[in-house]
C-alpha positions as CSV (number, residue, x, y, z in Angstrom):
1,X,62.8,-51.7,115.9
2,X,65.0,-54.7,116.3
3,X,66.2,-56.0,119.3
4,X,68.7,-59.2,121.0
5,X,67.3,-61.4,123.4
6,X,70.0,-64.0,124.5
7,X,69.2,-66.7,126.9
8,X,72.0,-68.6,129.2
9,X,71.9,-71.7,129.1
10,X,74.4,-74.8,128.3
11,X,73.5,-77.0,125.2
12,X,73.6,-80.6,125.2
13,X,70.7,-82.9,126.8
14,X,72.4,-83.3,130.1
15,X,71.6,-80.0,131.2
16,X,68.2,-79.8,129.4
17,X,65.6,-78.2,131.9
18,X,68.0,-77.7,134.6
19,X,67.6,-74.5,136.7
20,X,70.9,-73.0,134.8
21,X,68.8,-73.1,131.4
22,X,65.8,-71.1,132.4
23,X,66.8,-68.7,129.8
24,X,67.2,-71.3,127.0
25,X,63.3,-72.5,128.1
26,X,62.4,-68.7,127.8
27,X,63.1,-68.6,124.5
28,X,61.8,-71.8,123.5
29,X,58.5,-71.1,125.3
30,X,58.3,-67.6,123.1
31,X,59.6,-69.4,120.2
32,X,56.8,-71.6,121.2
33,X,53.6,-69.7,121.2
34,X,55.4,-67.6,117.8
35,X,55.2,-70.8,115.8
36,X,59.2,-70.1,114.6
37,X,61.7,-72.4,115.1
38,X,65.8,-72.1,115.7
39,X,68.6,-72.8,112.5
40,X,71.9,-73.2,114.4
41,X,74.1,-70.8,113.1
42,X,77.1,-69.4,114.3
43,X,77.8,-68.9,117.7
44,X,74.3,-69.9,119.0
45,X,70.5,-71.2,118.1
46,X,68.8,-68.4,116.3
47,X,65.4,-67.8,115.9
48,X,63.3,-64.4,114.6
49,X,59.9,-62.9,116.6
50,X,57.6,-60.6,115.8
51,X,55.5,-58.7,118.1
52,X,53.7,-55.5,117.6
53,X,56.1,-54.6,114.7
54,X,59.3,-55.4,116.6
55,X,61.6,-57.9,115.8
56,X,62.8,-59.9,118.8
57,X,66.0,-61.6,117.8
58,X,66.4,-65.6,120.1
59,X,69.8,-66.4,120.7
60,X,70.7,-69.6,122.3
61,X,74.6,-69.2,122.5
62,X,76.0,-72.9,121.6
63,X,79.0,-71.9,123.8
64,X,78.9,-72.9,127.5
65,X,77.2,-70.7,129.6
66,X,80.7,-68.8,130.7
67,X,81.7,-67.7,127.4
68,X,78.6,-66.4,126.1
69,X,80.2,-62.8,125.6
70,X,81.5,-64.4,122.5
71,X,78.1,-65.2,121.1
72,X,76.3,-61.9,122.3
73,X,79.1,-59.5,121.0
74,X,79.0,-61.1,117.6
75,X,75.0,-61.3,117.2
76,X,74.8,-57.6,118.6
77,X,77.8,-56.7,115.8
78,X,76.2,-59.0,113.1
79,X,72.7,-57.0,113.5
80,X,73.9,-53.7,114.0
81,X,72.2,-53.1,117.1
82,X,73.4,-51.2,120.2
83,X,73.4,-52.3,123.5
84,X,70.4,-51.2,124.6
85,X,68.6,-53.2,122.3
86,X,69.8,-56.3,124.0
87,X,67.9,-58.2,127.2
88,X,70.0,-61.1,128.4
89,X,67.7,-63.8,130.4
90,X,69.8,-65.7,133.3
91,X,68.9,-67.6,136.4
92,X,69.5,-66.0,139.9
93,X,70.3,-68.0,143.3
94,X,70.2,-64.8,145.1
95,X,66.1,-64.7,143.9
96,X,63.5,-67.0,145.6
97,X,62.3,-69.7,143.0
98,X,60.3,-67.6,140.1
99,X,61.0,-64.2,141.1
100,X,61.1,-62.0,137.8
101,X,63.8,-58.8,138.4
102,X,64.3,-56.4,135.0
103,X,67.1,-54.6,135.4
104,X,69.0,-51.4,133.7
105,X,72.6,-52.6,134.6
106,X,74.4,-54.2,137.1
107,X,77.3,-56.4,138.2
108,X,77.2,-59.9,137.4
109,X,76.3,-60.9,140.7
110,X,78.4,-63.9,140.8
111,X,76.8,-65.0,137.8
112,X,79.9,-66.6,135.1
113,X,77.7,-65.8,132.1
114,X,76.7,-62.2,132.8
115,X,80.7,-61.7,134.0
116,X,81.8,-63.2,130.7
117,X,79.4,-60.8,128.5
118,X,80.2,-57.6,130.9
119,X,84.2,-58.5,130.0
120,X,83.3,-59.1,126.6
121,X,80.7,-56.0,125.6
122,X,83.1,-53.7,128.2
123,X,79.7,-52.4,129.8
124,X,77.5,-53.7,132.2
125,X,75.0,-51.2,131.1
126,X,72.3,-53.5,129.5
127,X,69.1,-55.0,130.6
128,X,69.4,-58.3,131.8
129,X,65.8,-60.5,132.9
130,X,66.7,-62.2,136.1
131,X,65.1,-65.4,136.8
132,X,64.5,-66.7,140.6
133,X,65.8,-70.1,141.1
134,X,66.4,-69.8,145.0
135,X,69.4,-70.9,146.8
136,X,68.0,-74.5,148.1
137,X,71.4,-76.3,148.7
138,X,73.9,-77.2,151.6
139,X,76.9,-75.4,151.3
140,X,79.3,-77.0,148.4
141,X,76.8,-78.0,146.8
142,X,75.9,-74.6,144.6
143,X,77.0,-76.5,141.4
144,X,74.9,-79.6,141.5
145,X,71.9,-77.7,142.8
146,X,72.2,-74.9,139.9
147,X,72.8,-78.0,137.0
148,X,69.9,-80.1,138.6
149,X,66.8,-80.5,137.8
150,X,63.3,-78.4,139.2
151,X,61.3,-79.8,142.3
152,X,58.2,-81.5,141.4
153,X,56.3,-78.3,143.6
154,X,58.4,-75.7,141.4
155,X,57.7,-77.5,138.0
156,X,53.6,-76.9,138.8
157,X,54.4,-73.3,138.9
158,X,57.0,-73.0,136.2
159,X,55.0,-72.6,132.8
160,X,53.2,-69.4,134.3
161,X,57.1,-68.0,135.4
162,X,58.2,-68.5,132.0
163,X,54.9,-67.0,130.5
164,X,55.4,-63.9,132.3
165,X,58.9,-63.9,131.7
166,X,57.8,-63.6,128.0
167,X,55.8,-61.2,128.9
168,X,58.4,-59.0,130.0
169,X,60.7,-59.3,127.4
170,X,57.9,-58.5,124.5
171,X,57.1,-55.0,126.8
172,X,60.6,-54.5,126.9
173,X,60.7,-53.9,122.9
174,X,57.0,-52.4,123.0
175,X,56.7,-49.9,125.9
176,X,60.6,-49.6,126.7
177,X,62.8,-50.9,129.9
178,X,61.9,-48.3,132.6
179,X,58.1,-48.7,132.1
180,X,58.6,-52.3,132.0
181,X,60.5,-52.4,135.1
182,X,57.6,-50.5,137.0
183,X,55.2,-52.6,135.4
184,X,56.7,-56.3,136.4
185,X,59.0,-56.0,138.7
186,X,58.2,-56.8,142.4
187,X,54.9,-58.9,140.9
């Protein structure tokens, strides 16, 4: 079994470790502990994982956050794979900081990325690994807060958030989304 996990983020070392690339240090943290490496190819950073004779497909889209439809369309088309096979990993200001939510479907929640891929796949019906980043910021100031950097309290915690966010996306591919979803969620 094969299967597309695409992580939001933006590329470009200005919004490195910012809480709007969670999902970019997702993959790099599986990427990570799977001793492989990305090739930047087209439309994103690509890198291949296996895990209990699945193959986990990393995409980093190299297009801004609000256009990655264009990068998840083409690696689901380029691999053959239907859309559930794909997990998309995002950040969530609705979430308190770390929260991990697996979900079946849904609407984008106000989030440009998952809006962009739901236009673009015409289908909200894929899994999509929310990531808690809280909603610490005065009014009008959503944008800086989301592109800015973690608090030194929330970088402490962070490596164990993203282990278990790895977690979740290997049981995904191993033990299926519903099982997963009563397995992590609310944890």
């Amino acid at each position: 079994m094969k299967y597309l996990v695409a992580g939001l983020g933006n590329r470009g070392s200005e919004y490195a470790h910012t809480r709007h690339n969670i999902g970019f240090d997702i993959l790099d943290a599986l990427a990570g502990v799977s001793n492989i490496s990305f090739t930047d190819k087209r439309y994103g950073f690509v890198g291949e994982m296996k895990h209990r004779a699945r193959t986990y497909v990393l995409l980093k889209p190299s297009t801004f956050v609000n256009l990655s439809g264009n990068a998840v369309r083409y690696w689901l088309k380029k691999l053959k794979l239907p859309v559930e096979n794909l997990i998309v990993v995002v950040d969530d200001i609705a979430l308190p900081f770390g929260t991990l939510r697996l979900r079946a479907r849904g609407g984008d929640a106000g989030h440009n990325g998952l809006a962009h891929i739901n236009t673009i796949l015409g289908t909200s019906g894929y899994a999509r690994l929310r990531f808690g980043i809280g909603e610490e910021f005065h009014p009008g100031g959503q944008v800086n807060y989301v592109l800015g950097g973690w608090s030194g309290e929330q970088e402490k915690l962070l490596p164990e958030r993203i282990e278990m966010a790895g977690n979740i996306i290997k049981s995904f591919g191993v033990i299926g989304l519903q099982r997963t979803m009563n397995m992590y969620n609310n944890k």
